[in-house]
C-alpha positions as CSV (number, residue, x, y, z in Angstrom):
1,X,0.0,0.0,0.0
2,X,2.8,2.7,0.8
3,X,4.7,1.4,-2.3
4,X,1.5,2.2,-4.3
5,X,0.7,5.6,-3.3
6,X,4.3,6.4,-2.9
7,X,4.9,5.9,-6.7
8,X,2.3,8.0,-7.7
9,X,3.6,11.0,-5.9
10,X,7.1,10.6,-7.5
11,X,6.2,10.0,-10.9
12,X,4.1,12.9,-10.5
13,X,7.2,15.2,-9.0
14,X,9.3,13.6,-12.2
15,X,7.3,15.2,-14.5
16,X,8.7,18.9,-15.1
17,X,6.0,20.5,-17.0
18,X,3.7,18.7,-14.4
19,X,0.8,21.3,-13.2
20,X,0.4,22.2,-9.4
21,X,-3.4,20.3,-10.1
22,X,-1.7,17.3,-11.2
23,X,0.5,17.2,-8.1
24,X,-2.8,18.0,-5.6
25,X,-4.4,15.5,-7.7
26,X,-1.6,12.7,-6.7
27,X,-1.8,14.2,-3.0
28,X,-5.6,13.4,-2.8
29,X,-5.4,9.6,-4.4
30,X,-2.4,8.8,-1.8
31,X,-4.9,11.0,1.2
32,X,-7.5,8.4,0.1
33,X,-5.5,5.0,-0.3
34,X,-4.4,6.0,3.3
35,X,-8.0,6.5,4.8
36,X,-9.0,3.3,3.4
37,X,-6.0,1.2,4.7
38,X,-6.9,3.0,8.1
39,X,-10.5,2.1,8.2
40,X,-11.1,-0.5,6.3
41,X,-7.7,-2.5,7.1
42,X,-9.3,-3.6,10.5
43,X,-12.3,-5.0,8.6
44,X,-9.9,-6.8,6.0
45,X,-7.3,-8.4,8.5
46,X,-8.7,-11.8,8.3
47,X,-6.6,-11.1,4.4
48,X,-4.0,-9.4,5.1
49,X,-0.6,-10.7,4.8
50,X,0.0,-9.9,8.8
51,X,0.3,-12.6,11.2
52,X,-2.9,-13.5,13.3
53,X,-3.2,-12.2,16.7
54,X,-0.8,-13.8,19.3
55,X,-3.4,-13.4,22.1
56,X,-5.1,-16.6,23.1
57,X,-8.8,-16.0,24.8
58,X,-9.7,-19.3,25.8
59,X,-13.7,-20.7,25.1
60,X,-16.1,-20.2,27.9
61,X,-18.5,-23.0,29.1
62,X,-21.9,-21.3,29.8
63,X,-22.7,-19.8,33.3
64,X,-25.4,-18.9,35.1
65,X,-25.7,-17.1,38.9
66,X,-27.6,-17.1,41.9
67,X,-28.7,-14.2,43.6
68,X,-29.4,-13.1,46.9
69,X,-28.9,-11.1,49.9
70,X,-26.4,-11.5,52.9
71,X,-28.2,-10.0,56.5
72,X,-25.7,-8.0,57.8
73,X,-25.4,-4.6,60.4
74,X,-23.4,-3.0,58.3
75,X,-26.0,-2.5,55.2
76,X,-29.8,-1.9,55.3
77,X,-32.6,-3.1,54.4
78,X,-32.6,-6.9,53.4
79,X,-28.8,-6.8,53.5
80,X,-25.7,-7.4,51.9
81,X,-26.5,-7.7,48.3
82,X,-25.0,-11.3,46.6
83,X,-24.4,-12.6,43.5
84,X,-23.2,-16.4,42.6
85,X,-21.7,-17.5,39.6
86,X,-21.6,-21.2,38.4
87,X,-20.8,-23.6,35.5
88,X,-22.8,-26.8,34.7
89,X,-19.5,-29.1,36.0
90,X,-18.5,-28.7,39.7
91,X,-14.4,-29.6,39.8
92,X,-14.9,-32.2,42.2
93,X,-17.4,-34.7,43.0
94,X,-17.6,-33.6,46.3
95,X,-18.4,-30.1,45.2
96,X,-17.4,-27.1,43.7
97,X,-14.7,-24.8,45.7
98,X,-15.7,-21.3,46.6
99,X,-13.5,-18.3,45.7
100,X,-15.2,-15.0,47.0
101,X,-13.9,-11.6,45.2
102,X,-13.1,-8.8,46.7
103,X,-13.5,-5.9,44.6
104,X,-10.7,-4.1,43.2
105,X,-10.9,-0.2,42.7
106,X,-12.2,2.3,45.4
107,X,-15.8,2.1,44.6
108,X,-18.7,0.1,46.2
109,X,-20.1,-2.1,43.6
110,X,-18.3,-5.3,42.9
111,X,-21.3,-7.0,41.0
112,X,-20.2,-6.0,38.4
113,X,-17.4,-7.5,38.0
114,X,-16.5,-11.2,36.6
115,X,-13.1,-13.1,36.6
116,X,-14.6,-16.0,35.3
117,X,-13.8,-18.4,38.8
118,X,-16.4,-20.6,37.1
119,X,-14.9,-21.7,34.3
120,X,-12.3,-24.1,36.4
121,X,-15.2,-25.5,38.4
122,X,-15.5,-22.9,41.2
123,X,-18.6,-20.7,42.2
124,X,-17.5,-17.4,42.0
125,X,-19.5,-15.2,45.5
126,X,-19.4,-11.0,44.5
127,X,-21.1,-8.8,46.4
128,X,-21.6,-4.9,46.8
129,X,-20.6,-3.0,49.4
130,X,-23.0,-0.7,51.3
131,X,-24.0,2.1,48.7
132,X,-23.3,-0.2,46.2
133,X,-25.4,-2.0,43.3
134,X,-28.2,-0.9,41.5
135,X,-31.4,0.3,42.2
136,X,-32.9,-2.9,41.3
137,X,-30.3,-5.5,43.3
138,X,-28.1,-3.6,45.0
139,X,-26.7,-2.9,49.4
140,X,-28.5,-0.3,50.8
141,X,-26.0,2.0,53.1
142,X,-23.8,4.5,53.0
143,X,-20.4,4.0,51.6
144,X,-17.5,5.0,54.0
145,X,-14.7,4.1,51.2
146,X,-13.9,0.6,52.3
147,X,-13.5,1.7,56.0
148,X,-15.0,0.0,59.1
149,X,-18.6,-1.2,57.6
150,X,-16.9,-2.3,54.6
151,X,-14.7,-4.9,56.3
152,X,-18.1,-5.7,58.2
153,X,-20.2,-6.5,54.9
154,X,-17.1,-8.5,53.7
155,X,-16.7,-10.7,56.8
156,X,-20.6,-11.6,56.8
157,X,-20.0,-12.1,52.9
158,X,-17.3,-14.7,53.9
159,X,-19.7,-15.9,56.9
160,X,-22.4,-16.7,53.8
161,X,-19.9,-18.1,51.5
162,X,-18.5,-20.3,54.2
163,X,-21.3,-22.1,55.8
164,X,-21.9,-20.4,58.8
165,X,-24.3,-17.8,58.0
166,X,-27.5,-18.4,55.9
167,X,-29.5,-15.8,53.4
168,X,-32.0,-13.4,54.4
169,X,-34.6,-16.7,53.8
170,X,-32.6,-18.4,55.9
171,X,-30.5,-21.1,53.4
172,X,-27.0,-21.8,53.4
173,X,-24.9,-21.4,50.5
174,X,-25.3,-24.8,50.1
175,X,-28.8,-25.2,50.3
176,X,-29.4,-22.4,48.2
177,X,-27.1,-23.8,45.2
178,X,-28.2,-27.1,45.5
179,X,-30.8,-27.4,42.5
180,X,-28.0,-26.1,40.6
181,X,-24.8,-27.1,41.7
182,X,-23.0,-29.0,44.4
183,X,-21.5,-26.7,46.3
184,X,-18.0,-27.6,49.2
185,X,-17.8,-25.0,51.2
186,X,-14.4,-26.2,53.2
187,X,-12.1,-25.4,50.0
188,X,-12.9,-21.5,50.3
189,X,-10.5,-18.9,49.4
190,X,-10.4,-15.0,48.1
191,X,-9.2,-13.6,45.2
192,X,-8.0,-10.3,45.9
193,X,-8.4,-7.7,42.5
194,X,-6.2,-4.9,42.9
195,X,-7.1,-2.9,45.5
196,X,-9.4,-5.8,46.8
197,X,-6.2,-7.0,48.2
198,X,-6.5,-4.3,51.2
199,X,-9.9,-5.4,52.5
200,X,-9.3,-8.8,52.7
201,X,-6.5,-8.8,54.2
202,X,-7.9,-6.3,56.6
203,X,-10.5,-8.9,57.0
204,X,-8.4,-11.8,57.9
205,X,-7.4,-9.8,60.5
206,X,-9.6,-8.3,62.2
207,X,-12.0,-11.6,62.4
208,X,-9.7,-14.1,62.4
209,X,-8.5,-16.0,65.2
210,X,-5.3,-17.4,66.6
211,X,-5.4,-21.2,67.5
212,X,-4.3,-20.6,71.3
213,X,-7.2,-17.9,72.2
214,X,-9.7,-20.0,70.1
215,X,-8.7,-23.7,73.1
216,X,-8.9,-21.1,76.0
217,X,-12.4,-19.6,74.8
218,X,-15.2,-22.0,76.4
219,X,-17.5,-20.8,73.1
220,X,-15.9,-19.5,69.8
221,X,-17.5,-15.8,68.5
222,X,-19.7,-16.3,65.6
223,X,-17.8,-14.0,63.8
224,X,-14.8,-16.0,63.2
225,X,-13.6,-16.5,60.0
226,X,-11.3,-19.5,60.4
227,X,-12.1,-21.0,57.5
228,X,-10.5,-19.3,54.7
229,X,-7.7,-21.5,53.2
230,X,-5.9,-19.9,50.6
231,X,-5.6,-16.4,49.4
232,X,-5.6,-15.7,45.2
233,X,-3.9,-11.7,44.4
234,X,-4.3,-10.0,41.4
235,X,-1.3,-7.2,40.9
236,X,-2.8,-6.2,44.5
237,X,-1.5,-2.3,45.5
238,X,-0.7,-3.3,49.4
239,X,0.7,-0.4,51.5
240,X,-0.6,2.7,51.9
241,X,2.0,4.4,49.5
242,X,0.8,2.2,46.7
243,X,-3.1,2.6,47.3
244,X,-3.5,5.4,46.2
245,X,-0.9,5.1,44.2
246,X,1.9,7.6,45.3
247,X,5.1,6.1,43.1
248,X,3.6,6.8,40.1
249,X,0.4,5.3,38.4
250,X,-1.0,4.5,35.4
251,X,-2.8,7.7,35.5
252,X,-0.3,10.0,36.1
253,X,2.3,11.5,33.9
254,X,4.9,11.3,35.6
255,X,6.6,8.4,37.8
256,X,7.9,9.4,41.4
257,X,11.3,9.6,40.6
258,X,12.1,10.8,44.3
259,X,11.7,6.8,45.1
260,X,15.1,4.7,45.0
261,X,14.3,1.9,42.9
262,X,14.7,-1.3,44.9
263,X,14.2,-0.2,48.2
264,X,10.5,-1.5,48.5
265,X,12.4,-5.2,48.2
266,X,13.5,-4.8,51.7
267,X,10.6,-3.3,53.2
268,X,11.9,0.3,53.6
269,X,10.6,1.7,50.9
270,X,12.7,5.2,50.7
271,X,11.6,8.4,49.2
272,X,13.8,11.6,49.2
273,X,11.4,14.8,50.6
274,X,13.5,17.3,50.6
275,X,12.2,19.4,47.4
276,X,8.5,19.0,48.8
277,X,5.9,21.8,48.3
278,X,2.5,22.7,49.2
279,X,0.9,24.8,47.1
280,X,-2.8,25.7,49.1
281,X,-4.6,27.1,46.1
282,X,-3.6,25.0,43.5
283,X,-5.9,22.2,42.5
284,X,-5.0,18.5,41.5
285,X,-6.4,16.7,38.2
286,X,-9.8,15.4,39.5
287,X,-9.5,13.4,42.3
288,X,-11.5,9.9,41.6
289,X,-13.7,11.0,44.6
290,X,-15.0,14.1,43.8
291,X,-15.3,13.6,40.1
292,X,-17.3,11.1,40.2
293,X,-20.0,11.9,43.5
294,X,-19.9,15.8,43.1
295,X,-18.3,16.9,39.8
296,X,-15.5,19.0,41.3
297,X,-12.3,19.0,40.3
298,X,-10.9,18.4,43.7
299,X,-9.8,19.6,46.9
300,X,-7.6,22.5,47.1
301,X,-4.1,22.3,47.6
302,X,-1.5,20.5,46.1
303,X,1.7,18.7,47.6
304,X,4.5,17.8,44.9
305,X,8.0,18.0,44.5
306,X,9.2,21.1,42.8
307,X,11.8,20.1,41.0
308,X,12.7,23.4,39.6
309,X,12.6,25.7,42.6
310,X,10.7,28.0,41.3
311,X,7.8,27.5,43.8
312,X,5.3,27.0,40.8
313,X,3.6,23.2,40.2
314,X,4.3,22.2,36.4
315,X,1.8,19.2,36.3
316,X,3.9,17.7,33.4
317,X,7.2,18.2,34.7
318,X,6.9,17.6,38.4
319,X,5.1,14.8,40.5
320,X,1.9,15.4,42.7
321,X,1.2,12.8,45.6
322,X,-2.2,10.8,45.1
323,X,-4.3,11.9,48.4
324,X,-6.6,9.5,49.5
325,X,-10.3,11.5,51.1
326,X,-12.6,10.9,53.7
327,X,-16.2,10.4,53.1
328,X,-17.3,14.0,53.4
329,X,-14.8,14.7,50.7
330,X,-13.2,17.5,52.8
331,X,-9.5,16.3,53.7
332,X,-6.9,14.8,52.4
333,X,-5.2,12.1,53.5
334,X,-1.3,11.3,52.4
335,X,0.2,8.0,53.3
336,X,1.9,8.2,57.0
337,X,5.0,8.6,55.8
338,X,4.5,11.0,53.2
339,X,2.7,13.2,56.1
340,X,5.6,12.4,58.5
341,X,8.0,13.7,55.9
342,X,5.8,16.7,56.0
343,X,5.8,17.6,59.6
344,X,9.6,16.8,59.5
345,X,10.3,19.0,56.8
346,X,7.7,22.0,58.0
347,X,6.4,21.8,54.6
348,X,3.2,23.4,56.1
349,X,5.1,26.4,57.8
350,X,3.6,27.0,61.2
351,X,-0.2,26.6,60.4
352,X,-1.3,22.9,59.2
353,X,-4.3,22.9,56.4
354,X,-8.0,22.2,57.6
355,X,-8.0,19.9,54.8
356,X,-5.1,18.1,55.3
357,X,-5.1,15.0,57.6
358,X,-2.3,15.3,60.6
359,X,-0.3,12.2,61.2
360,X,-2.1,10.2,63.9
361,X,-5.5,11.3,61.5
362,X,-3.9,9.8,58.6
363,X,-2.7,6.8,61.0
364,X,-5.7,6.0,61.7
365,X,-7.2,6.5,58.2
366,X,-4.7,3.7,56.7
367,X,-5.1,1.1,59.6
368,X,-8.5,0.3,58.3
369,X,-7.0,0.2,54.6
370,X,-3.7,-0.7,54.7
371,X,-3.3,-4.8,54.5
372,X,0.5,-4.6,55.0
373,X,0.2,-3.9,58.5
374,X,-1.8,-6.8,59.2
375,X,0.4,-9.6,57.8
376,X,2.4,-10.5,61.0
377,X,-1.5,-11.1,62.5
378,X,-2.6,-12.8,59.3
379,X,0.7,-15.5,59.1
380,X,0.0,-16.4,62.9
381,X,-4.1,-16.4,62.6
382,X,-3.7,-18.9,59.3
383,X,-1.0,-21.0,59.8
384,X,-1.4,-22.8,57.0
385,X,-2.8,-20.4,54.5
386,X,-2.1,-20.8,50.7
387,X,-0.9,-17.4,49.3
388,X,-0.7,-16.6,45.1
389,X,-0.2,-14.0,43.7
390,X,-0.3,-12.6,39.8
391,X,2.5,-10.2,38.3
392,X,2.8,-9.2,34.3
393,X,5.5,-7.5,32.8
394,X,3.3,-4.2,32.7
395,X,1.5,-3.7,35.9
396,X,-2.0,-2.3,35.2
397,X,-1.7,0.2,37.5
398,X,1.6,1.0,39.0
399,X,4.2,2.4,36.7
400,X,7.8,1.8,38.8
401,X,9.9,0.0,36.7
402,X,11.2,-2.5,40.0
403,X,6.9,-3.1,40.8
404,X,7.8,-2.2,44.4
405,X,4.1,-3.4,45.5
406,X,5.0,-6.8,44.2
407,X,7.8,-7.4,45.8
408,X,7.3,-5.6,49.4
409,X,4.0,-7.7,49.9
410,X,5.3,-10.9,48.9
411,X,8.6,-10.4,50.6
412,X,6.1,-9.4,53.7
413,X,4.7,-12.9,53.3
414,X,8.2,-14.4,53.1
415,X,9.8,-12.9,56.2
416,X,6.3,-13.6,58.0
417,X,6.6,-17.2,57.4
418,X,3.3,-17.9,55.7
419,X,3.3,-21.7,54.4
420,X,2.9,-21.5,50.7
421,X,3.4,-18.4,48.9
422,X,4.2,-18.0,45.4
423,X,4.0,-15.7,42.7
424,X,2.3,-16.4,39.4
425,X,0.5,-19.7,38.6
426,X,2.4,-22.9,37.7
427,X,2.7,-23.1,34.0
428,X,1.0,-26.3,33.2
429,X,-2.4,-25.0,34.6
430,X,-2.2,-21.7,32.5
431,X,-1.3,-24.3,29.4
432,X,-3.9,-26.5,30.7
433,X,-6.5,-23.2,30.3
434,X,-5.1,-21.7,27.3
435,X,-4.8,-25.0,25.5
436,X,-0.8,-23.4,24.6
437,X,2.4,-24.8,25.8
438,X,3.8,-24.4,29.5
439,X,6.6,-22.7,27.8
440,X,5.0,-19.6,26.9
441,X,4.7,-18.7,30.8
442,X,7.0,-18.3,33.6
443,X,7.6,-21.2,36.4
444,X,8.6,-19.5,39.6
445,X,9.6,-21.4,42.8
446,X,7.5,-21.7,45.5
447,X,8.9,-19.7,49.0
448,X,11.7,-18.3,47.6
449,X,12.9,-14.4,47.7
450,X,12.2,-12.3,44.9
451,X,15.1,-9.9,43.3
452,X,14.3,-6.8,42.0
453,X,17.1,-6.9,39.8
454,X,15.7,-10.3,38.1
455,X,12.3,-9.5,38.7
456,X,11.7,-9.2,35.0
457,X,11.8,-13.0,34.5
458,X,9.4,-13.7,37.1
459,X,6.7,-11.9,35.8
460,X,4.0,-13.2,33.4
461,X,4.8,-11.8,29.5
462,X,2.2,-9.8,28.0
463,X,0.2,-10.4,25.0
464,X,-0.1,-14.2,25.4
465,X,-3.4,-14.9,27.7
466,X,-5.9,-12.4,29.4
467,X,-4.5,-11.5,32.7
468,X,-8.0,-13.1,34.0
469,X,-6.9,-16.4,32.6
470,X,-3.8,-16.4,35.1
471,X,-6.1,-16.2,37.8
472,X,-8.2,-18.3,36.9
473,X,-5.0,-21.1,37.1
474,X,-4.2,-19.5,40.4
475,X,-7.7,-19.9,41.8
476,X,-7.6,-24.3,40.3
477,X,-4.0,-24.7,41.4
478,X,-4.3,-23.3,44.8
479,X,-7.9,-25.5,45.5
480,X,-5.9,-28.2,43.5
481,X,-3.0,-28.5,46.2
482,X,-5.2,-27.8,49.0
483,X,-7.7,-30.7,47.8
484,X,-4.7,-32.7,47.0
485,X,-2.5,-31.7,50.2
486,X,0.1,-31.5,47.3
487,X,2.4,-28.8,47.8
488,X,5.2,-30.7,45.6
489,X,7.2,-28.0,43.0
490,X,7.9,-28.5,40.3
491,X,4.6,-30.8,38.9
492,X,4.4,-31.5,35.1
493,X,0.3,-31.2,34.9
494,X,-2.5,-29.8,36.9
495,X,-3.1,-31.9,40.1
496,X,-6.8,-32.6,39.5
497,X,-7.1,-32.1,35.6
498,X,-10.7,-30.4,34.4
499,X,-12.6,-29.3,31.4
500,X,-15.2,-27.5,31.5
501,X,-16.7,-28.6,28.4
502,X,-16.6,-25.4,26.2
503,X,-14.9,-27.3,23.7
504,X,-17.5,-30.1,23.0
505,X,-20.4,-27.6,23.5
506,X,-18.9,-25.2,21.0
507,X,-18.5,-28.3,18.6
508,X,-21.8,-29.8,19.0
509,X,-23.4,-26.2,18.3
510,X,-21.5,-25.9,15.0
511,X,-22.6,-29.2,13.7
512,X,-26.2,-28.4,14.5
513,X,-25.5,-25.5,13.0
514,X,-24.4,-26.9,9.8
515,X,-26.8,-29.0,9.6
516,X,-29.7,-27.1,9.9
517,X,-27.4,-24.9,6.8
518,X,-27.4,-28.0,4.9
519,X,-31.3,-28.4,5.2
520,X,-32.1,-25.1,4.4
521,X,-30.2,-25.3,1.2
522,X,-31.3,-28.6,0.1
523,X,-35.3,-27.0,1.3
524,X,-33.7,-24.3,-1.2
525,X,-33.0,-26.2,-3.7
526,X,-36.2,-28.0,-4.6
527,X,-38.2,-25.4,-3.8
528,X,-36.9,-24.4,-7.2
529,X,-37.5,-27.2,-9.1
530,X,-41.2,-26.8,-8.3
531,X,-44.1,-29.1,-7.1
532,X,-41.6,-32.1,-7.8
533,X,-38.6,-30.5,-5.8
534,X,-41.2,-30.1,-3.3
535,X,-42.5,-33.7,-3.3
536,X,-38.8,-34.9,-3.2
537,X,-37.9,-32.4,0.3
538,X,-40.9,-34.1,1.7
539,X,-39.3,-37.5,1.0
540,X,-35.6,-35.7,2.6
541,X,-37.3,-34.8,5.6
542,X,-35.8,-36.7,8.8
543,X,-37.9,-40.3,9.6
544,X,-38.8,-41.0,5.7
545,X,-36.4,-43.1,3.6
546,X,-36.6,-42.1,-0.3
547,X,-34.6,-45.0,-1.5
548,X,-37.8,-47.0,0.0
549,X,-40.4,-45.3,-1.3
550,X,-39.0,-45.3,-4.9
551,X,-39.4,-48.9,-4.4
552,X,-42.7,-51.5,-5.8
553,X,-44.9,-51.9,-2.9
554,X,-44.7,-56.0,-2.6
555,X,-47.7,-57.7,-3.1
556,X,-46.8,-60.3,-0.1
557,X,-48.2,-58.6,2.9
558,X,-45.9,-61.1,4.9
559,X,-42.5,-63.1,4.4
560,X,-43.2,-66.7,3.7
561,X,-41.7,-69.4,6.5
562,X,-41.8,-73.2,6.1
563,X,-44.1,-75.5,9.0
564,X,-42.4,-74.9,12.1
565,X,-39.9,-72.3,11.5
566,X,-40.0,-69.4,13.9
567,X,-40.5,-65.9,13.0
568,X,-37.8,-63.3,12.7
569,X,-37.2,-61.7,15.6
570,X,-36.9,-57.3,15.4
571,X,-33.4,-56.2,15.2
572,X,-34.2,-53.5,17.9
573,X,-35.8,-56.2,20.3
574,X,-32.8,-58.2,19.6
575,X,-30.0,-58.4,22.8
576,X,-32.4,-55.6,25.1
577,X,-30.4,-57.4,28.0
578,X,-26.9,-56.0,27.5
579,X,-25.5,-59.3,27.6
580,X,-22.4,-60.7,25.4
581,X,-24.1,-62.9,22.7
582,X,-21.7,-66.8,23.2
């Protein structure tokens, strides 16, 4: 195509005694060649000489979900609204595992949402949040942006999904699923999304229990949340620097290139403050808050790093800290040690901003929120907790080059002792999903530090599978080795191998497909010929048998036998029994 329209505008530049109309005449034919290899390229790929697309989306089986609600204190109304997801073909014959979702984002409404948990033979619990939903299936509440009542909602979500709390009619999870699906509550896990990582392990916290105050309690608290057994992560942003993102996100500009690269490994994640600014009346791109509920563009007051010394925020040349904001939308809250750095430094002067959280307010802010603080609790609560979790080579949301979040939380893990941790999914189950070789995906080591330096070949490659498709190995591997007790590394195939049966489904839906084609165009066809194409169809129709009706009617209305032979017997009444013939 460039070849073509490239010629034309150099023969007509050869030609001296061209006109200037000629020449604008060549411009517009090469204009035009270009707008149709722009729009009408995309339509055309399937023939184009490119190569296909690389990306493999694997079928999906059909699924179908289960709603209901949750009673809980923290919502209103009927309760905690709950939605179930299921396949046809449970994983086990004892059941189907249960991964529950927390939400990623920082909004209420996690219905929404769908990693496809099904698909590997697991019923996939969402939920909403209070404030969350719809009008017409949705938690009645107030949102308090995944504070106190969130964690409440969750942990009854978690008492539903687990067996120890029933509907608002008063069924278990099990009794409600069971026209549908056979549901085993003791394999449950959660699959953290993004920011969904906070809460639950916020969660596991707060209502679980250690083994030595559960023996010396005469009765254990119905609140307890014991159960959970493994724990599924999706790119999760734990720590309050990294939720909001404050290192740089996907959304910003500009990366935080005050942060030395590495550091987060070790757990001291370390930020030089000294060119930090606050400029009161200056206003930040819209905050996500805001925007959305109130159409502002934000809080006043801006806190970056001013590069230049000039005492004057250039959005495109200098980095701006990510504030996190209460439920009234008045203050801001910075990550503790941002707003340590800021009392330090005096970046206030002598008067703190109204709308600026104090240290012990942002303290407190980030203790409900903050998961990394909790994993010391969360390592001695579960002692035998399964932990996964999913890294690609671009994070969705952080941009740091060294994905600090990755490494400080599953180094966190590590140094915390928790049983089984490892990051990204063993390769065969990805294969197994995908229907592509192991090969294409990294096979990382079980329980074993991670390198910032080498990170890089640790992390999932892009543009192979959906990243949902990596969870979805995480989510059968991890109920895989807890159904199996197999913890083994390295393991050539999936522990308990599964198909969902997209593939046969898909199959048996194109040859019915082609079939009916087929009968359409024969119908076609002697419609046609006219009344005697039509008398022939009626012969093609299914149950009638042209060959035999072209044939003379005999004029013996039954076979002849000799004295004493015995009739023949039918061949469909022939062997009913099942039994070998001697």
């Amino acid at each position: 195509m460039t070849l073509q329209f490239g010629s034309k505008i150099k023969t007509a530049l050869a030609q001296k005694k061209t006109p200037a109309s000629a020449l604008a005449l060549a411009l517009a034919q090469a204009l035009m060649l270009i707008l149709n290899l722009v729009l009408i390229s995309p339509v055309s790929a399937i023939n184009s000489d490119l190569p296909p697309e690389s990306m493999c989306v694997p079928l999906l089986a059909k699924e179908n979900s289960v709603s209901t609600y949750v009673p809980s204190e923290a919502a209103e109304g009927s309760g905690i609204a709950v939605n179930i997801i299921y396949c046809a073909k449970a994983r086990y014959k004892d059941g189907a595992p249960v991964a529950v979702v927390a939400p990623g984002g920082v909004g209420a409404d996690g219905l929404g949402f769908n990693m496809h948990a099904a698909q590997v033979g697991a019923v996939e619990v969402r939920f909403a949040f209070p404030g969350g939903g719809t009008p017409q299936f949705g938690t009645k509440g107030t949102f308090d942006n995944r504070g106190t009542r969130s964690v409440e909602a969750f942990r009854d979500v978690l008492l539903f999904a687990g067996g120890r709390k029933t509907d608002y009619k008063g069924r278990s999870i099990e009794e409600l699923m069971a026209p549908v699906i056979k549901v085993n509550p003791s394999n449950l896990g959660i699959v953290g999304w993004d920011n969904g990582g906070n809460i639950a392990l916020v969660t596991l916290a707060k209502f679980g229990i250690n083994l030595k105050e559960a023996s010396a309690q005469e009765a254990q608290p119905k609140d307890v949340i014991d159960f959970v057994k493994w724990l599924a992560l999706y790119e999760a942003p734990v720590g309050s620097m990294f939720s909001p993102a404050n290192l740089g996100s996907a959304s910003d500009l500009l990366r935080n290139k005050h942060y030395r690269e590495g550091s987060a490994a070790t757990g001291n994640l370390l930020i030089d403050y000294r060119k930090l600014k606050w400029k009161e009346r200056a206003f930040r791109n819209p905050n996500k808050f805001s925007g959305k509920k109130r159409g502002l563009p934000g809080i006043k007051g801006v806190l970056f790093f001013d590069d230049n010394d000039n005492d004057i925020w250039e959005e495109s040349k200098e980095y701006a800290f990510n504030p996190a904001l209460d439920t009234e939308l008045t203050k801001q809250y910075f990550p503790p040690q941002v707003t340590a750095a800021c009392e330090r430094l005096k970046v206030f002067g002598d008067q703190w901003p109204t709308n600026v959280a104090t240290v012990v307010q942002a303290e407190e802010y980030f203790s409900e929120r903050d998961g990394s603080s909790y994993i010391p609790e969360i390592t001695s609560k579960f002692p035998k907790l399964l932990v996964s979790m999913f890294a690609s080579a671009v994070d969705h949301s952080q941009q740091q080059l060294d994905h600090p979040h990755i490494c400080f939380l599953y180094n966190l893990f590590l140094t915390n002792k928790v049983r089984w941790l490892r990051l990204n999914p063993d390769p065969c189950y990805v294969a197994a999903i995908s229907g592509m070789s192991a090969f294409n995906f990294v096979n990382n080591k079980p329980n074993h530090p991670l390198d910032p330096s080498a990170l890089l070949t640790q992390l999932e490659p892009e543009g192979t599978v959906p990243d949902y498709v990596c969870m979805q190995a995480i989510v059968a591997e991890l109920v895989d080795r807890l159904k199996t007790r197999n913890l083994v590394y390295p393991i050539s195939q999936p522990l308990a191998p599964y198909n969902n049966g997209a593939a046969e489904a898909k199959a048996e839906a194109e040859a019915k497909h082609k079939a009916a084609i087929e009968a359409a165009s024969k119908a076609e066809k002697f419609n046609d010929m006219g009344p005697e194409g039509i008398e022939e169809s009626e012969k093609l129709k299914p149950g009638t048998n042209s060959k035999a009706q072209d044939l003379p009617k005999s004029p013996l209305k039954a076979p002849l036998k000799s004295p004493g032979q015995k009739p023949h017997s039918s061949p469909d009444s022939a062997n009913k029994s099942g039994k070998k013939r001697n």
